[in-house]
C-alpha positions in Angstrom: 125.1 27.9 119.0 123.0 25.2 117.4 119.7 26.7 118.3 121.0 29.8 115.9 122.0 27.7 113.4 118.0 25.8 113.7 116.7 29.2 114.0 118.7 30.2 110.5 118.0 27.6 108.8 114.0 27.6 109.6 114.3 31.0 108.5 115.8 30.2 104.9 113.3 27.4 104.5 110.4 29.8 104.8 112.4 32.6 103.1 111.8 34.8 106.4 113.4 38.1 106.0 115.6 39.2 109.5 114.3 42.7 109.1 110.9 42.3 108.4 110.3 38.9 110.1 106.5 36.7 109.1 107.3 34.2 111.2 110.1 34.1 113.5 111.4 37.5 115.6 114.5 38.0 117.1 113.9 39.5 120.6 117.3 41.3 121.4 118.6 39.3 124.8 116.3 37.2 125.0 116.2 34.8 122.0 113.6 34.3 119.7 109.6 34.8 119.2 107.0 32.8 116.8 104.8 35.3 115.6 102.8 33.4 113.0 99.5 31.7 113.7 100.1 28.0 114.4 97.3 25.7 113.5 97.4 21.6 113.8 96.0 19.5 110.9 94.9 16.1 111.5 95.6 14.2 108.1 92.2 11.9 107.1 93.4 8.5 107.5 91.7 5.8 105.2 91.5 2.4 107.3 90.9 1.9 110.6 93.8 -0.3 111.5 95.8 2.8 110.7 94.3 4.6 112.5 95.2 2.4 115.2 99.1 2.5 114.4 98.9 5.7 113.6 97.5 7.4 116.9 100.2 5.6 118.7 103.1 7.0 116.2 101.3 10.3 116.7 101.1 11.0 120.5 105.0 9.5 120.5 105.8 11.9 118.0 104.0 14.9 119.8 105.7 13.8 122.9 109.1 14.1 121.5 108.1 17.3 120.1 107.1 19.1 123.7 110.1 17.4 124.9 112.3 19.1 122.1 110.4 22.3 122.2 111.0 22.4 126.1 115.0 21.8 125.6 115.6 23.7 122.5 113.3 26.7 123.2 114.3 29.9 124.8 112.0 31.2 127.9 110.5 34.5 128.0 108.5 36.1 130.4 105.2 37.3 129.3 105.4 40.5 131.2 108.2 41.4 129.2 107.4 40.1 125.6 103.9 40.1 124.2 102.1 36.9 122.9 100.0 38.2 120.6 99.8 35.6 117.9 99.9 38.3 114.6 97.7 36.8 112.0 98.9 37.2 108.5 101.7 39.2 109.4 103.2 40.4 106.3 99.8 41.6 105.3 99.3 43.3 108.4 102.5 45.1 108.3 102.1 46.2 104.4 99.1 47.8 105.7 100.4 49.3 109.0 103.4 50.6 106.6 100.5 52.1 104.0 98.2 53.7 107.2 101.3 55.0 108.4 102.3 56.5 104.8 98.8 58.0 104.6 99.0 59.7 108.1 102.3 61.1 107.6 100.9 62.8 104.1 97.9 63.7 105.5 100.1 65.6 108.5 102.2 67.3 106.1 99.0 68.9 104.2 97.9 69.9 107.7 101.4 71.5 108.4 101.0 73.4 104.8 97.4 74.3 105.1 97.2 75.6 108.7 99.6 78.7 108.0 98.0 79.4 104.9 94.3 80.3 106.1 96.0 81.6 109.5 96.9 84.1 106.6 93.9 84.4 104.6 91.5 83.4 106.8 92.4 86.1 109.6 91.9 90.1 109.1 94.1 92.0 111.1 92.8 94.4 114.0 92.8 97.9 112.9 94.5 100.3 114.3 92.8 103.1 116.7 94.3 106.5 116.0 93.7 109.8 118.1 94.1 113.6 116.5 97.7 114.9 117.4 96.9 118.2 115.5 95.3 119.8 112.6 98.3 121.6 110.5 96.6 123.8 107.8 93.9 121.3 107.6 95.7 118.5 107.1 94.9 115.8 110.3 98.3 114.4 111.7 97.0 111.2 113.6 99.1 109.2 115.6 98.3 105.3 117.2 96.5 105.4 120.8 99.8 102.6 122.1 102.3 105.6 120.4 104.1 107.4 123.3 103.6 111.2 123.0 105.1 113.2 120.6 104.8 117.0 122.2 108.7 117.7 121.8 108.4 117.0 117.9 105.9 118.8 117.4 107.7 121.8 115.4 109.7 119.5 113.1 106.0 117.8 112.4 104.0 120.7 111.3 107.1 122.2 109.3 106.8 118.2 107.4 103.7 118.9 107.1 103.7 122.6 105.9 106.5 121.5 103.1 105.0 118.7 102.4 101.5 120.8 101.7 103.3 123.6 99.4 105.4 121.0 96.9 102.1 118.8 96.3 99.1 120.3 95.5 95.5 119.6 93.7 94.9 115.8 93.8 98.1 115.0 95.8 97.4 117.4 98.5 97.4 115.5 102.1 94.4 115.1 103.9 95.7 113.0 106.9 
């Protein structure tokens, strides 16, 4: 359609990128979005009689602008697009891009750091034992949570009792 073809060509004249848009946004089904700041600039006329001629030329010219932009342009409702007027918008979206670069760093420390005092930061409860029995003075302790251990008893002390007669002196169990 011709307004595609304005809307392309506006976009090569101010070398406006489709994917990361400065000026003019395509709004999927709806048409298309100025998101520039727009300001008006009254040239400083010299003469007076100019001024004259040149006020007239002026509001004709504004009036077939509004009537162009009113034929030509493509309604939204506000509800569904914003109108935020982005100042600077290639600026604005460097920096978004760099904020968003730091964050997602600064997540990925967190990620690595967290487990690593969990680790080193945490001790680990210890354990509560109770006596099960004293085999030839050796303590044989066993963990309060541990079901009992009654029916192993004899193949216990006879682990214990072999364990006592092949190490002796300094590698003699205790507990």
């Amino acid at each position: 359609s011709s307004l595609t073809q304005a809307i392309s060509t506006l976009r090569k004249m101010l070398k406006d990128s489709t994917k990361s848009p400065e000026f003019v946004k395509t709004v999927p089904k709806r048409g298309y979005q100025l998101i520039c700041s727009v300001e008006r600039i009254n040239p400083l006329l010299s003469d007076s009689t100019n001024n004259v001629n040149d006020a007239a030329s002026e509001a004709l010219d504004q009036e077939e602008l509004d009537n162009e932009i009113r034929n030509d342009a493509v309604q939204t409702p506000s509800s569904e697009i914003g109108r935020d007027v982005v100042h600077n918008a290639g600026t604005s979206t460097k920096m978004a891009a760099s904020q968003r670069n730091w964050l997602i760093k600064g997540l990925f420390l967190l990620a690595a750091l967290l487990p690593l005092c969990v680790v080193l930061l945490t001790n680990p409860s210890e354990s509560k034992f109770r006596l099960l029995e004293n085999v030839n003075g050796v303590e044989v302790l066993t963990p309060l949570n541990h079901p009992p251990l009654q029916a192993w008893m004899p193949s216990i002390r006879q682990c214990v009792n072999k364990y006592a007669e092949t190490h002796t002196g300094d590698s003699a169990p205790v507990k």
